[in-house]
N, C-alpha and C positions, 0 to 999 in steps of 0.2 A: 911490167909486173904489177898485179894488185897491190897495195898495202893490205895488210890486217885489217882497219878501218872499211876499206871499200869491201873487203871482203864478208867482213861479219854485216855490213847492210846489206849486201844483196841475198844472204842467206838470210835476215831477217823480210828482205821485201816477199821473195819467196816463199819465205813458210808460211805470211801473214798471206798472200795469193791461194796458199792450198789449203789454210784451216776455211775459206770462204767459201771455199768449190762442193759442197754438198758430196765428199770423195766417199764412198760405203767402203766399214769395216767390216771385218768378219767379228763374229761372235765374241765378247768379253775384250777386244781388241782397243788398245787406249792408243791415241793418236800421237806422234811426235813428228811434229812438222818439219823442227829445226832438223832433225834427224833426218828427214825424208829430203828436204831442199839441199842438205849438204849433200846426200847421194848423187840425188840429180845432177844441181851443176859439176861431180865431181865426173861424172858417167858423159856429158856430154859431149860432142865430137863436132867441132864449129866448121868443120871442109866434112863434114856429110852431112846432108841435108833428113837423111831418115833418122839419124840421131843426136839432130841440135836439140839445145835445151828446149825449143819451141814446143819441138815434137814430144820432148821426153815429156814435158808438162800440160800438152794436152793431154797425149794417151793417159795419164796419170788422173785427169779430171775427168777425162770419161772413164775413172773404173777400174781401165787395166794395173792390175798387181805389180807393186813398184820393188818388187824380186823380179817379178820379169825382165824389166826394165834397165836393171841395175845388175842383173846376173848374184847376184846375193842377198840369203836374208838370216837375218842375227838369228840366234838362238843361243841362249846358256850363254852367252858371253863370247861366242865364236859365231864364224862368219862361214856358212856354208853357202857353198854353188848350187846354183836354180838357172834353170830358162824355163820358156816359154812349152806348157803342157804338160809339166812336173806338178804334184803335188805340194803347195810349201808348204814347208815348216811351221805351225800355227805355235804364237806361245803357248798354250792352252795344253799341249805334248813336252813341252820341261815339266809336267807332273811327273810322264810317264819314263820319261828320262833319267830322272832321277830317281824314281822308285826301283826302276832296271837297276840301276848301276848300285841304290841301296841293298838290292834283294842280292846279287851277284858278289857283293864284298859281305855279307853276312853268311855265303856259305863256306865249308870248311872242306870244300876241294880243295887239291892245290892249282888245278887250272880249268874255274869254272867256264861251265857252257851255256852261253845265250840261243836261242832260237828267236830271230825276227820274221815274220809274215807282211810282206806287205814292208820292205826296207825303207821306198820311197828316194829322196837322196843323203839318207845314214843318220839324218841327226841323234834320233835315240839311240841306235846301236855302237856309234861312233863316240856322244859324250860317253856314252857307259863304259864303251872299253879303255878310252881316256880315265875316267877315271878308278878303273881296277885292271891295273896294267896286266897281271896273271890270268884275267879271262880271256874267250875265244868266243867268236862267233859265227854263227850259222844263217844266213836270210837270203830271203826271195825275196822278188820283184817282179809282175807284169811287165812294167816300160823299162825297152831296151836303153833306153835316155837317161832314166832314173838309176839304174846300173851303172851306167859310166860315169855317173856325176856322183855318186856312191863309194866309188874308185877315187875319186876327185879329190874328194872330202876326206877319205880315208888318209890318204895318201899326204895330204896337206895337214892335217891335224893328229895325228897317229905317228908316234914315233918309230911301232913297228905295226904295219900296214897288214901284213901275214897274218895277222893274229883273224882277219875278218875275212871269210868265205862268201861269196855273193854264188847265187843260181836263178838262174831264169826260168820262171814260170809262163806258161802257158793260156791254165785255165785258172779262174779265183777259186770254182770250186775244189780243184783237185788240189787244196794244199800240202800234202805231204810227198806230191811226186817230183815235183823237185831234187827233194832232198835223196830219192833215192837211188838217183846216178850216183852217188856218193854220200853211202850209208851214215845217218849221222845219229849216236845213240846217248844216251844218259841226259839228257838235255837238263841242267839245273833251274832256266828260268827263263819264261816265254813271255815276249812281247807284240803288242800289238796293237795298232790303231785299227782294226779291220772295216768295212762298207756295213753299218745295220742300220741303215733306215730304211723302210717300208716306202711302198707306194703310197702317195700322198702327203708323206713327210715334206715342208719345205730346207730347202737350205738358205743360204745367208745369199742377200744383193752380192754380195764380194764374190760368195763363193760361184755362184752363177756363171759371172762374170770372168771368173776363170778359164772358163771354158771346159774343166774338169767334174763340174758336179758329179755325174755318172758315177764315178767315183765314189759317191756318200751311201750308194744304195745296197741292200744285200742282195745278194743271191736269190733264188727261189722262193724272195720275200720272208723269207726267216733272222730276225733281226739276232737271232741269236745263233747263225748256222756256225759262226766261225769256232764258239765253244763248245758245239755238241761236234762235231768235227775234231779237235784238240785233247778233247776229254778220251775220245776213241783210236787216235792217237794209235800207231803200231808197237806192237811189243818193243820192249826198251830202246821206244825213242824218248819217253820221259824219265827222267830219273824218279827213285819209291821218293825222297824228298824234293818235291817238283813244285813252284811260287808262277801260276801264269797272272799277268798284268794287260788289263785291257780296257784301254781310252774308250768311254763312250759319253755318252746325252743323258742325265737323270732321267730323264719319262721312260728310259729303258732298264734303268737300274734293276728294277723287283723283277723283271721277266728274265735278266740274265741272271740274275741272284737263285734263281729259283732254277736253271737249270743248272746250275754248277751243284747247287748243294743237293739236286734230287740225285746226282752222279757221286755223294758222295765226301764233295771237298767243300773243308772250309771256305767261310768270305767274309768278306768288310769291304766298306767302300769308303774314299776319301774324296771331299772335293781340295779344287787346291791351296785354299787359306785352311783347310782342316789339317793337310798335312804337311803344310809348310809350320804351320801354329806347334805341332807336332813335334819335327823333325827336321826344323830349321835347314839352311841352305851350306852346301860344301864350300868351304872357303875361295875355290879356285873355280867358281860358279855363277855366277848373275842371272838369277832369272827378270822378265822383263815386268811390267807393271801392267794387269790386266783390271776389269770390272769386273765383278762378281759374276759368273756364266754358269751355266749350264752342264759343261763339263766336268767329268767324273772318272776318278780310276778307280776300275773295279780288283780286289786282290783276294785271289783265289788260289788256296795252298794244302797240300797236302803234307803229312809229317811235320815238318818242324815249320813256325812262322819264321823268317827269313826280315819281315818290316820291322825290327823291334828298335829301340832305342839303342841298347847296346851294336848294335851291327851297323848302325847309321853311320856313316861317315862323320869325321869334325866338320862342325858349322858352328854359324852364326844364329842369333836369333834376328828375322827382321826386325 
């Protein structure tokens, strides 16, 4: 059995092995090595040769995503399930996280309703309903993988599990047909990371290397299809007080801005030191420590603002 000693060196040889490896982040992404080498050597398996630490830390230096690797990646202070060809979990989405579950405890249903597009494997839908226990949830997902590990998460982090609805999608475009095997109406507050980059847009070394990029791109080249879609939305599937929240890249902000408000509805946009600066963090929450990015939520509301101070949950200030 290791000591403590020999243990904290070889996590320290390790981490000092992989700050030197030229490993790519994804966007705003800040490095923790010690964090990463305790994964590893905690992940690896010395009677299988595909998953000794050898293996785990080259695939690692060449690139591959160390959620893959490890089947888990942090967010919010919790540990959701990942494999290989799932979208992970970017910190850069505890904005949107967090704004979900602020917009969802500031309405005055007694058992508000989320709509997720594009679920992924739960993180936003799951801290949210974690932390406004009386909501309910509604989400799609393309990959049948990302569904199960959606369930996974649920089910591991959700005290009561029911409360979250998943439906499997087909097409990207046709986002509301999901939902109509099982009518879903009033919807209080919509979230979403949706695909709006255009042709020619790049994505990130990391994200490449996922093997998922495809992923980052819209539809029929309309960076903005998922809102003009949402906005049109079938008779009362949004509720008349209805807050959508949507992650995207600044360079797109004025082109989604402008189609939300020629339909109509209020906007504002935050990035994430605006609205952490704002709105401080929920006690029973960690967000992770990023660089200043790109990344931007867009919040778009009709009837009453749902982001206000009062409705915020208790926090801290950082």
């Amino acid at each position: 059995m290791k000591s403590s000693t020999q243990g904290a060196s070889e996590v320290k040889t390790l981490a000092d092995q992989l700050a030197l490896s030229d490993i790519p982040l994804r966007g705003g992404e800040v490095a923790d090595w010690e964090r990463e080498a305790n994964l590893l050597l905690a992940a690896a398996e010395s009677a299988n040769p595909s998953r000794s630490l050898d293996t785990l830390v080259a695939y690692r230096k060449r690139g591959v995503p160390l959620a893959y690797l490890v089947g888990t990646e942090l967010f919010l202070g919790s540990e959701y399930a990942t494999e290989t060809g799932v979208v992970i979990p970017h910190p850069a989405s505890e904005l949107l996280a967090l704004a979900t579950a602020h917009a969802l405890g500031g309405t005055t249903q007694p058992r508000p309703r989320l709509l997720e597009v594009g679920v992924g494997v739960g993180n936003i839908t799951v801290s949210a309903l974690a932390s406004v226990p009386t909501a309910e949830a509604h989400c799609s997902e393309l990959q049948g993988a990302a569904l199960r590990l959606t369930q996974i998460n649920a089910s591991t982090l959700l005290d009561t599990p029911s409360r979250l609805r998943l439906y499997q999608a087909y097409d990207t475009e046709a986002i509301f047909e999901p939902f109509s095997r099982l009518p879903v109406a009033g919807v209080d507050v919509v979230a979403a990371n949706p695909p709006y980059l255009i042709d020619g847009d790049p994505v990130s070394e990391a994200t490449k290397r996922s093997g998922i990029a495809h992923f980052s791109y819209a539809p029929v080249n309309d960076p903005s299809w998922f809102l003009r879609e949402i906005i049109e939305a079938p008779d009362g599937l949004l509720a008349e007080n209805c807050t959508i929240l949507m992650e995207c890249a600044d360079p797109y902000l004025e082109h989604h801005t402008r189609v939300m408000r020629d339909a109509g509805w209020n906007t504002e946009a935050y990035s994430r030191e605006s609205y952490l600066n704002q709105f401080g963090v929920p006690m029973d929450r960690k967000v992770r420590t990023m660089t200043p990015s790109l990344h931007r939520l867009l919040h778009s509301w009709r009837g009453e603002n749902r982001l206000t101070r009062a409705a915020a949950t208790t926090d801290v200030a950082l």
